[in-house]
C-alpha positions in Angstrom: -15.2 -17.2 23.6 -17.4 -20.4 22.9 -19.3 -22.1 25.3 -17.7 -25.2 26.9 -19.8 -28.0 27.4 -20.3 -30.2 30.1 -21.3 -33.7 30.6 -21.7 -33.9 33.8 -22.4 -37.5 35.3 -23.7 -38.9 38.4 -26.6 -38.9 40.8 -27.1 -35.6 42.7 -29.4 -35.1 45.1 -31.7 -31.7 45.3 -31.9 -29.7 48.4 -33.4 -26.7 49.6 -31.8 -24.1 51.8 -32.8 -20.6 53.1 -29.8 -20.3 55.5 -26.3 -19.8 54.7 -23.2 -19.3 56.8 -20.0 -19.1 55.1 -16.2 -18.8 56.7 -13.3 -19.1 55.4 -9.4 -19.8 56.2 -6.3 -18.9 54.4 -6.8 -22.1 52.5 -10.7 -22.9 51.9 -14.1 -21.2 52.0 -16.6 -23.1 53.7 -20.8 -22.3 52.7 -23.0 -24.1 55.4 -26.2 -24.6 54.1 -29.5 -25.1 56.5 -32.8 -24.9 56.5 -34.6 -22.6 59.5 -37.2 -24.4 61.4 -38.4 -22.3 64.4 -37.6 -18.7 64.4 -38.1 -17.7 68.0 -38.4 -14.1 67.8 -39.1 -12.7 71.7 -36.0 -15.2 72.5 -34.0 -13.6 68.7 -32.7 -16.9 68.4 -33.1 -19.4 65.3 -33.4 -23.4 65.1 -31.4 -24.7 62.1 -30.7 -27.9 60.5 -28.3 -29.0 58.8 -28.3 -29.5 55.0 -24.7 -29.9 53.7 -21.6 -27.9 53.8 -19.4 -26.9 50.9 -15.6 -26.8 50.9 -14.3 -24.3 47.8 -10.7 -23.1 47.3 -10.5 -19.0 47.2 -10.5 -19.5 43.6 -13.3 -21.4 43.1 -15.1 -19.0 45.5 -13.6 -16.3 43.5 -15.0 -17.8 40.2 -18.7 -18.7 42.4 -19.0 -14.9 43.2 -18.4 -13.5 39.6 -21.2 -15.9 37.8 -23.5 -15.8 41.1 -23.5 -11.9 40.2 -23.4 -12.1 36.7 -26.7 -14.0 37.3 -28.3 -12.3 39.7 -27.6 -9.2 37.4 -29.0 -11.1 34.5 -32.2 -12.1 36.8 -33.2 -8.3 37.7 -33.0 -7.0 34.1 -35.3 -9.7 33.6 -37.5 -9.3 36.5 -36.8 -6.5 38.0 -35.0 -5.5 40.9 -34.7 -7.9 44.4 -35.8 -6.5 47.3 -34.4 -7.0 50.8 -35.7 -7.0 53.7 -34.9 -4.2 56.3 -32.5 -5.6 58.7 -33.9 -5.0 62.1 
């Protein structure tokens, strides 16, 4: 199958996020995005702000999981395998 191309128009803005929470209903996924700002560790409690949320249907979030992995398989034969931290 060819490769559809896009032309995709409009200003987006760039942000950075290294906190996610997703949920999700019968009828939408929802990925919170933040960004963690004090991680108080003797209290195990995070500080978060807000980024942006995203509102998918299961199918899009269907269709998001199979490229995300497709990806991230394509990024470790590249570089290698990602490590995870040990949850505590």
């Amino acid at each position: 199958m060819a490769e559809k191309e896009f032309d995709i128009q409009g200003e987006v803005l760039d942000r950075y996020s290294n906190f996610v929470h997703i949920s999700s209903s019968f009828f939408d996924f929802t990925l919170r995005f933040g960004l963690v700002e004090d991680l108080k560790s003797e209290q195990n409690k995070l500080t978060i702000s807000n980024v942006t949320r995203v509102f998918l249907s299961p199918q899009h979030a269907k269709v998001l999981y199979k490229i995300l992995k497709q990806q991230l398989d394509e990024y470790e034969k590249r570089f290698g395998e990602i490590k995870l931290p040990k949850e505590e």
